[in-house]
C-alpha positions as CSV (number, residue, x, y, z in Angstrom):
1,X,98.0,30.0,83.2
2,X,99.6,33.6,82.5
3,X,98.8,34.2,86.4
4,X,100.7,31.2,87.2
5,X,103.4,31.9,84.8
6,X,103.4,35.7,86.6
7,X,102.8,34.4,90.2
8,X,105.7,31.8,89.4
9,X,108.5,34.2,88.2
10,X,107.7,36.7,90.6
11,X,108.5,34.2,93.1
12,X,111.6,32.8,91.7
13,X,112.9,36.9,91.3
14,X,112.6,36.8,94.4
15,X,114.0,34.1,95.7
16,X,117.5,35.1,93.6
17,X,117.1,38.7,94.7
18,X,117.1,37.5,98.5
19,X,120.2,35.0,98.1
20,X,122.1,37.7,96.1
21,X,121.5,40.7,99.0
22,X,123.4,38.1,101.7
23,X,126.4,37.4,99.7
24,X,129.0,39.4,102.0
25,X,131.2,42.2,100.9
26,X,135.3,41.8,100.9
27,X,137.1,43.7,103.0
28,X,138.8,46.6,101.5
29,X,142.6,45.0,102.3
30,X,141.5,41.9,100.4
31,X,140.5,44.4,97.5
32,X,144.1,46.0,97.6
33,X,146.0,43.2,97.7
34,X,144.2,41.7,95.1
35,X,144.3,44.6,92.7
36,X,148.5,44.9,93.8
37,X,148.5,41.6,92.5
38,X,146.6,41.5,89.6
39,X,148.9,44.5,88.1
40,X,152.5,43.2,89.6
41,X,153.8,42.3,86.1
42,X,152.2,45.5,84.4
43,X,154.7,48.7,83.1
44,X,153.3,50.9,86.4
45,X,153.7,47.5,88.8
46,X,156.9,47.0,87.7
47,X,157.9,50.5,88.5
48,X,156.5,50.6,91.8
49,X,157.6,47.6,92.9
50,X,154.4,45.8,93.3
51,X,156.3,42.0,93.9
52,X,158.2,43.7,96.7
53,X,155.2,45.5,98.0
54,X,153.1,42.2,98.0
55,X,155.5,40.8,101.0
56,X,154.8,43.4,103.3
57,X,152.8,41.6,106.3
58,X,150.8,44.7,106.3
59,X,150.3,46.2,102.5
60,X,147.9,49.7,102.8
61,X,150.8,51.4,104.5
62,X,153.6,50.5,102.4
63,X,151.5,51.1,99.3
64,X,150.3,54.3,100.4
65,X,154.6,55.2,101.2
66,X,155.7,54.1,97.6
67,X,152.6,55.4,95.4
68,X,152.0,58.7,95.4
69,X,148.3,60.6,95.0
70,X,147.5,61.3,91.0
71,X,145.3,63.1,89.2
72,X,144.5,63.0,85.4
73,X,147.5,65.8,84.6
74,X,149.5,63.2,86.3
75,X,148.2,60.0,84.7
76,X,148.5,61.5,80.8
77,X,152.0,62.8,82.1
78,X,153.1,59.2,83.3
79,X,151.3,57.2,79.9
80,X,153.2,60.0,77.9
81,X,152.9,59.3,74.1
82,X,150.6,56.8,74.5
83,X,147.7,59.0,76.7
84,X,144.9,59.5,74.2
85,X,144.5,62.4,73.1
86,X,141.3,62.5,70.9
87,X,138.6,60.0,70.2
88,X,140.0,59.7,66.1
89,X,143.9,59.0,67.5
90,X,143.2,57.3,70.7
91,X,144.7,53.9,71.0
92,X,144.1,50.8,73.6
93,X,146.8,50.7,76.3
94,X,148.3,47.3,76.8
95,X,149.7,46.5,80.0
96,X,150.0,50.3,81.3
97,X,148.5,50.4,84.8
98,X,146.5,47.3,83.9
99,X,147.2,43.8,82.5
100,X,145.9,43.3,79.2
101,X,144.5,45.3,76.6
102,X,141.9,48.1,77.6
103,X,140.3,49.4,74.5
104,X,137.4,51.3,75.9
105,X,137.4,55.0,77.6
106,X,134.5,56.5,79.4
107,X,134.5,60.5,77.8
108,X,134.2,62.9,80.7
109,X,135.0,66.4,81.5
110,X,137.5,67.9,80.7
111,X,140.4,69.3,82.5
112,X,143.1,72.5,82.0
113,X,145.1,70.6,79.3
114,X,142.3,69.3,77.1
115,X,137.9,69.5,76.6
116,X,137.9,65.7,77.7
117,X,139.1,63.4,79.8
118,X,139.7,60.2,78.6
119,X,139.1,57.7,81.2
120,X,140.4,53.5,80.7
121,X,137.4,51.0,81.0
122,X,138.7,47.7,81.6
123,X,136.7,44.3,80.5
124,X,137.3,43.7,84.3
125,X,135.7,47.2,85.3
126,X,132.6,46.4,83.1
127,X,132.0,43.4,84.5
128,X,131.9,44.4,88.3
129,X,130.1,47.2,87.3
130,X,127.3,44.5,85.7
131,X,127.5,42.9,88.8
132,X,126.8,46.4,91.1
133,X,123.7,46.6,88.7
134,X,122.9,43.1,89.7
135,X,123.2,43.8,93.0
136,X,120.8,47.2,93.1
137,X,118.1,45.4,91.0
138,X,118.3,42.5,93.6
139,X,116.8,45.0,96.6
140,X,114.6,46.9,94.0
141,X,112.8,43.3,93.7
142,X,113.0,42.8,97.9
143,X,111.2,46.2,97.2
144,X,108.5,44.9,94.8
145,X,109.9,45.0,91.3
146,X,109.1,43.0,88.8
147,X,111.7,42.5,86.2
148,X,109.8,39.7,84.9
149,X,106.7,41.3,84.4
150,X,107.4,44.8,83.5
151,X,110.3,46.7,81.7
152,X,113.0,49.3,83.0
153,X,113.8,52.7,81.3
154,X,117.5,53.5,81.0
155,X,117.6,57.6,79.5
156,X,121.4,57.7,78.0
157,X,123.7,59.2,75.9
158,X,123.4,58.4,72.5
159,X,124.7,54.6,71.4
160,X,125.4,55.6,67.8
161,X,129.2,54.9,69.1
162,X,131.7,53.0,67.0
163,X,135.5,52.1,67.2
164,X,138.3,54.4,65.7
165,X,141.1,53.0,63.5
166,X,143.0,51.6,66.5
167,X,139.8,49.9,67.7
168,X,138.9,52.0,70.3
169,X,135.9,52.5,71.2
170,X,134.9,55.9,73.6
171,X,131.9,57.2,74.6
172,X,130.0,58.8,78.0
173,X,129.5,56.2,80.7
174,X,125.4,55.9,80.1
175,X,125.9,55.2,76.8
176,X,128.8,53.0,76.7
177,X,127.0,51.1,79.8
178,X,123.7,50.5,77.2
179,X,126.0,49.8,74.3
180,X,128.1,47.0,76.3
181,X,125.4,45.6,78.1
182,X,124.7,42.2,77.1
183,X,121.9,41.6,74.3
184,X,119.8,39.5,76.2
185,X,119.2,42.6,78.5
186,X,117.1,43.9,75.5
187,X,114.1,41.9,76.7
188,X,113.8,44.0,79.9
189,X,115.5,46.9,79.3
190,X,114.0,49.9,77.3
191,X,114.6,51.8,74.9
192,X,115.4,49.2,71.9
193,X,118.5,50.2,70.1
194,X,116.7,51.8,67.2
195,X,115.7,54.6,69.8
196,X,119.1,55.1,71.6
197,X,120.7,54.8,68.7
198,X,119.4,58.4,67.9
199,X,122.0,61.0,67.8
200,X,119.6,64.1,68.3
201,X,118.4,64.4,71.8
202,X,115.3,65.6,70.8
203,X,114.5,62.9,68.5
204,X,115.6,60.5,71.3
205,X,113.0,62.1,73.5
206,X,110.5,62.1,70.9
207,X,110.4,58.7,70.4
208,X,110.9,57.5,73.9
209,X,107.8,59.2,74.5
210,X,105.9,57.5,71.8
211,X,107.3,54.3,73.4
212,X,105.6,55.1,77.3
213,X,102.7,56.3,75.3
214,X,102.3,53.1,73.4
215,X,102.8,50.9,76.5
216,X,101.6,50.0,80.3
217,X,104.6,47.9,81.6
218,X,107.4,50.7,82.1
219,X,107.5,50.2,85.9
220,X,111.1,51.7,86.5
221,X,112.9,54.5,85.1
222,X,116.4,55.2,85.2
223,X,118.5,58.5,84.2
224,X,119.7,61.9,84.9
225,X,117.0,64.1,87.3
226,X,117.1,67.1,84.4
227,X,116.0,64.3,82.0
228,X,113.9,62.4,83.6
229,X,111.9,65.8,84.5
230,X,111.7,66.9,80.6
231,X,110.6,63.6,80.0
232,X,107.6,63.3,82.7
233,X,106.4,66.3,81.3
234,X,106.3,65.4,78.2
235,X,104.1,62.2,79.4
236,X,100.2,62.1,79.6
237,X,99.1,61.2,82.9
238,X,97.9,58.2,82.0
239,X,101.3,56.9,80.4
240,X,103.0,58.3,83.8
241,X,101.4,56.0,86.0
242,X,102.9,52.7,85.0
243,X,106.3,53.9,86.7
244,X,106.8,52.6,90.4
245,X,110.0,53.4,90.8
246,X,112.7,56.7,89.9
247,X,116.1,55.4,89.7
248,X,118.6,58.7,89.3
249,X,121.9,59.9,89.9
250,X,124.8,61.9,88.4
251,X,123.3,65.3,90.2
252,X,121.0,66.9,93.1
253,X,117.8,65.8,92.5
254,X,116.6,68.7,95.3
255,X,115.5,71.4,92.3
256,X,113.4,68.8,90.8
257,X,112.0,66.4,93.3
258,X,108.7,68.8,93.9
259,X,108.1,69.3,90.2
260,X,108.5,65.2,89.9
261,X,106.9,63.9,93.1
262,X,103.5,66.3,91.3
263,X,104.1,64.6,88.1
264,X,104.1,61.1,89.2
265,X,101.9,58.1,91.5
266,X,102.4,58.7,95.1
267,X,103.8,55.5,95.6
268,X,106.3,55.9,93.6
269,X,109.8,55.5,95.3
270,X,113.0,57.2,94.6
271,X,116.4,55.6,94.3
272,X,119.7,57.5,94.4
273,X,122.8,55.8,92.6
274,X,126.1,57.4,92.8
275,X,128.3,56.3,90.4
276,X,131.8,58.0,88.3
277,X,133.4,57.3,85.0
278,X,136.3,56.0,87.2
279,X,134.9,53.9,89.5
280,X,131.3,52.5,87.8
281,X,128.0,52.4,90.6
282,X,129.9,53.1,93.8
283,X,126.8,53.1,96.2
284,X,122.7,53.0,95.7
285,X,120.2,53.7,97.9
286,X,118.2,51.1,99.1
287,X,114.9,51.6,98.5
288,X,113.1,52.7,102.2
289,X,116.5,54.0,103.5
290,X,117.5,57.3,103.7
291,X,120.9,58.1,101.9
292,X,122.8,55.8,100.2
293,X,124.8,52.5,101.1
294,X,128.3,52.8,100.1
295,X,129.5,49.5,98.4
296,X,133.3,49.1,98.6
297,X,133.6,45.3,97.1
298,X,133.8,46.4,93.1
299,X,137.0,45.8,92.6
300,X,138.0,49.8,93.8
301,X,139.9,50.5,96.2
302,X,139.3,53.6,98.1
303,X,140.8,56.4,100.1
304,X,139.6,59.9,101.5
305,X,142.0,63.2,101.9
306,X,140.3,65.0,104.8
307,X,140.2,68.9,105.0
308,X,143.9,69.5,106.7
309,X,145.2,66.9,103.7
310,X,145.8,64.1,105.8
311,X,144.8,61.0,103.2
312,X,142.8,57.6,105.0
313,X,141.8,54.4,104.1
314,X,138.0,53.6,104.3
315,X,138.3,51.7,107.5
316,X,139.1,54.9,109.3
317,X,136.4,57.2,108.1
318,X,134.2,59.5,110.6
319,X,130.4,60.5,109.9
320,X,130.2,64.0,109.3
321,X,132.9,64.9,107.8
322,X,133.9,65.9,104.2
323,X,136.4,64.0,102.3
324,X,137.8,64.0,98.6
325,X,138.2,60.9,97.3
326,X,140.7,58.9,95.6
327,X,140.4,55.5,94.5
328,X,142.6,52.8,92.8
329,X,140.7,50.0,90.7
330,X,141.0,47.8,88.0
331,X,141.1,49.8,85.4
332,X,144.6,50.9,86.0
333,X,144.5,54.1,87.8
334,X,146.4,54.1,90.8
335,X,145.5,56.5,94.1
336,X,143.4,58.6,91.8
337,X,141.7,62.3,92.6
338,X,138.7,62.1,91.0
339,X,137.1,65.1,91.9
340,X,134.3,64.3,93.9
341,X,133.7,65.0,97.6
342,X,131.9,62.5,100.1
343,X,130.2,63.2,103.2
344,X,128.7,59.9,105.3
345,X,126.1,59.9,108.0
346,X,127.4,56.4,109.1
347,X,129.7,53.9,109.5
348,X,128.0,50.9,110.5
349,X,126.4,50.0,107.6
350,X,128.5,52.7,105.7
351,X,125.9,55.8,104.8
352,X,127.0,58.1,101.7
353,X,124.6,61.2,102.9
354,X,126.2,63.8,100.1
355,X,128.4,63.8,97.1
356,X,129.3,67.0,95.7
357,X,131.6,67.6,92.5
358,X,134.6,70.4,91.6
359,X,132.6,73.6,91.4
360,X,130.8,73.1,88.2
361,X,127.5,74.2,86.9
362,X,125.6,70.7,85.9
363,X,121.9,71.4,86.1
364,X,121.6,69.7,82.9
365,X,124.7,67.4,83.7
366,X,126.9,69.5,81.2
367,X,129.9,69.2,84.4
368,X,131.1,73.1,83.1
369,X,133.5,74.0,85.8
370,X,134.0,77.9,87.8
371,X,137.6,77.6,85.6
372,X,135.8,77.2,82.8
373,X,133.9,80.0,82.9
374,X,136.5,82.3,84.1
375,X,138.8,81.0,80.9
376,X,136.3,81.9,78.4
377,X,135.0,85.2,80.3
378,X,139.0,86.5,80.4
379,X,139.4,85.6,76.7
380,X,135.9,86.7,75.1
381,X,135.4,90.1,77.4
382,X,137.9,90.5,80.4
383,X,136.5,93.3,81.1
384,X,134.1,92.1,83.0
385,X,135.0,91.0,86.5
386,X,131.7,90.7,88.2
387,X,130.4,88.2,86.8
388,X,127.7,85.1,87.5
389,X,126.0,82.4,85.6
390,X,123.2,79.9,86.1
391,X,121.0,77.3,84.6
392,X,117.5,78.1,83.4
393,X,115.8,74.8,84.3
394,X,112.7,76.0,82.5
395,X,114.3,78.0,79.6
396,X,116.7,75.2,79.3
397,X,119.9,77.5,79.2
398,X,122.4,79.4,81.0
399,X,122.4,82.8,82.2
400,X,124.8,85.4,82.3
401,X,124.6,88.1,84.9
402,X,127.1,91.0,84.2
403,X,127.9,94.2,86.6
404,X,128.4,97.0,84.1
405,X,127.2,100.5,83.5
406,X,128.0,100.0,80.0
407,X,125.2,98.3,77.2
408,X,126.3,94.3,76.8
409,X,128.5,93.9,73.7
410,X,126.7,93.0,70.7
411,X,127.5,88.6,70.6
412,X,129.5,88.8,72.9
413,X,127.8,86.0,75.3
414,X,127.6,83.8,71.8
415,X,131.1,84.2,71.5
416,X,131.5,83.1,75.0
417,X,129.4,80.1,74.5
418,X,131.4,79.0,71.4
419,X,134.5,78.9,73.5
420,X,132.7,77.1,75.9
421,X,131.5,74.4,73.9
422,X,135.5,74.2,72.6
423,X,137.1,73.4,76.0
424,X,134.0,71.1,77.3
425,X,132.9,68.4,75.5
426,X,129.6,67.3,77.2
427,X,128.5,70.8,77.0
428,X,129.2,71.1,73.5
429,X,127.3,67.7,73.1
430,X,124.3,68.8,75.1
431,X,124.6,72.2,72.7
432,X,124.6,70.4,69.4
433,X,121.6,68.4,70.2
434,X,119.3,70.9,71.7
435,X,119.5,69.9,75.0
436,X,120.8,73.2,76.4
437,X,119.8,76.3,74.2
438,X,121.7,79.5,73.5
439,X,123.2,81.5,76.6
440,X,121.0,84.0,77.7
441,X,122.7,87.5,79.2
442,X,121.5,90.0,81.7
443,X,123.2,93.6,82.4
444,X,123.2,94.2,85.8
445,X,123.4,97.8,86.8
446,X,123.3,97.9,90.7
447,X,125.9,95.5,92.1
448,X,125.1,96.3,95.8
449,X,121.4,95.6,95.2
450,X,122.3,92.3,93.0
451,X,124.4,90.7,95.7
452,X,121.4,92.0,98.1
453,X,118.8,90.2,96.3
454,X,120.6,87.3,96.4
455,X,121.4,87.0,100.2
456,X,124.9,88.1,99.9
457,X,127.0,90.4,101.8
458,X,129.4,93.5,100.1
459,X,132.6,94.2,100.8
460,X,135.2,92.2,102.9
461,X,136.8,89.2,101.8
462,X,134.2,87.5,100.1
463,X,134.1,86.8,96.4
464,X,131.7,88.0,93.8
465,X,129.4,85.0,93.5
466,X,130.3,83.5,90.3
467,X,127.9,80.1,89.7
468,X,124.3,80.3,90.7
469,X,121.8,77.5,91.8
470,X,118.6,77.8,89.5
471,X,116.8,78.8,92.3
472,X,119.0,81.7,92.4
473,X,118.6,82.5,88.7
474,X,114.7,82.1,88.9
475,X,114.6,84.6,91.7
476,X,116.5,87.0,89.4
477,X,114.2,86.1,86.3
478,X,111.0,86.6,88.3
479,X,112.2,90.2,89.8
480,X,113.1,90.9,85.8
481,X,116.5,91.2,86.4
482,X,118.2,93.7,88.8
């Protein structure tokens, strides 16, 4: 009877996955016009002239002439008084760029004026992001998941979140995604609040390890690649081979898919989600495909600005080349920079082939940016003008190389790290619950023969290199240091 039960669900997963993969996407003008729409009687609508613009027989270009390109600067600028601030005095906004109350704020890097962004999250935004989740788990059953018969994985922040005074409630997207999804989710999804709960990382891992150990059902696991790595290793064989399928995102998974692929079944098959605090999952791979397929019918609107500054609509996008994109969505943020850049191998289905962020340094998806670093280096030891720093995947830390012919201050680099963790907020998360460890620093003696080692030329117009891959930093560790 169980096998019937088994044999029966299977087939009925299925059947839904394969009716849910042919519903059609919108086109992206639909999307505009019904986002213009949704927000014409909203404080930014009215100022823009959203009834007027609604008339126009053709709306992307009149939109584009009356609204111009944001950024977050911009946006707290514009909200003025009422831009949150901190997650103590933050309050909802009601009817800003969006109709309605918004309440909720996904917590991500920070920027010049402040350690965090503070990013709206609509009741609208979480539910077409539900729905983009829907739609992913749809082709991982065409691919031979069984959400009936085994359980899924999700590594996130912690959900020890509650609301401030004002009732807001703010958190990083993983975890606010696990805290808002709905409670009958429980009985597939892992780990059970009690677990991700867990404020300490280390804890968290501790006890999601007991949970694959005790178990044989985990078939898909979902999270960061740095995570998902410490994890694996962490598990006994026997307890990895229940997993079937990797489900990441948020970073390269190039320095660890070698280490992984080792770690895990052969079969295994790796799925690539990109996905931002202002737009929720924005394309996944589908499983057997290379690259990702970009998914432009969540309620986001989207535009690229190519190299020369020349800003497009999706509809006129070219393979090959790399654009920075800005999107508008239902959350209220109107022609939005977001920071990230997109390359696609195709249009035809549209390919997303490589995202990259803002220079940062996010090996263990701590998003600390180049200005970052050169901030904290000017105010702890500006001195020092040859600089570099880089994770150490294995030590679990950064490292500072330093060009001097002078012996390293005594705390200096834990001095740097302190004003680090002040003016970035996931790194000083990550750095409160062990999940990067103190700075490490390295005196380097020989500039010419530094830049050698790593490939680079002297002299010229070239810059001093100043973040390092962690292939680059283990080549320096393994030479003991220049």
């Amino acid at each position: 009877m169980a096998r019937t039960s088994t044999g029966l669900s299977d087939r009925l997963g299925r059947f839904w996955a394969r009716r849910r993969i042919r519903i059609p996407a919108s086109d992206p003008r639909d999307t505009l016009f019904r986002l213009v729409a949704r927000a014409q009687e909203t404080r930014f609508g009215q100022e823009h002239q959203f009834k007027s613009l609604l008339k126009a027989p053709d709306l992307y270009p009149v939109f584009r002439e009356q609204i111009n390109p944001t950024d977050y600067a911009d946006w707290t600028a514009w909200l003025g008084q009422r831009a949150p601030r901190d997650e103590a005095t933050a309050a909802p906004l009601v009817n800003e760029g969006w109709p309605g109350v918004i309440d909720t704020y996904c917590l991500s890097s920070g920027t010049s004026t402040g350690r965090t962004k503070f990013i709206p999250y609509s009741q609208d935004m979480i539910r077409v992001n539900r729905r983009a989740a829907l739609d992913l788990t749809a082709h991982l059953i065409e691919a031979g998941f069984q959400p009936l018969a085994s359980k899924s994985l999700y590594m996130s922040g912690s959900t020890k979140l509650h609301r401030n005074v004002n009732g807001v409630l703010a958190g990083d997207m993983s975890a606010l995604t696990k805290y808002l999804a709905p409670r009958w989710l429980d009985l597939f999804a892992m780990p059970p609040q009690r677990i991700s709960s867990l404020p300490d990382w280390n804890q968290r891992l501790e006890a999601t390890i007991g949970l694959f150990e005790s178990r044989s059902d985990i078939a898909l696991l979902s999270g960061i690649p740095i995570w998902q790595l410490t994890l694996l290793e962490h598990l006994s064989e026997k307890a990895r081979t229940q997993i079937r399928f990797l489900v990441h995102g948020g970073m390269s998974i190039a320095p660890y898919r070698a280490r992984m692929q080792s770690l895990l079944p052969a079969e295994v098959q790796f799925v690539e989600v990109y996905a931002a605090s202002e737009l929720g999952i924005g394309a996944f791979q589908w499983p057997g495909e290379q690259g990702m397929r970009f998914t432009p019918h969540y309620d986001v609107f989207y535009e690229f600005e190519c190299e020369n500054g020349q800003i497009i609509p999706l509809w006129e996008v070219k393979p090959g080349h790399a654009y920075q994109v800005l999107v508008t969505c239902c959350s209220g943020l109107w022609r939005y920079r977001i920071g990230d850049q997109l390359v696609f191998s195709q249009t035809d289905p549209l390919i997303l082939s490589h995202v990259a962020r803002d220079k940062t340094m996010s090996a263990f998806d701590e998003k600390v940016t180049e200005g970052e670093c050169a901030e904290a280096m000017a105010k702890i030891q500006p001195t020092f003008a040859d600089y570099s720093v880089g994770p150490d995947l294995e030590g679990r830390c950064h490292v500072w190389f330093v060009v001097t012919s002078e012996p390293l201050p005594q705390g200096w680099v834990q001095q740097l790290d302190r004003h680090l963790r002040d003016c970035n907020q996931d790194y000083d998360d990550y750095r409160s619950d062990g999940r990067i460890k103190e700075p490490q620093a390295v005196r380097i003696s020989d500039r010419g023969a530094y830049l050698r080692r790593l490939g680079r030329d002297e002299g010229g117009q070239r810059k001093f290199p100043r973040l390092l891959s962690a292939t680059e930093v283990q080549l320096l560790l393994d030479s003991n240091g220049p």
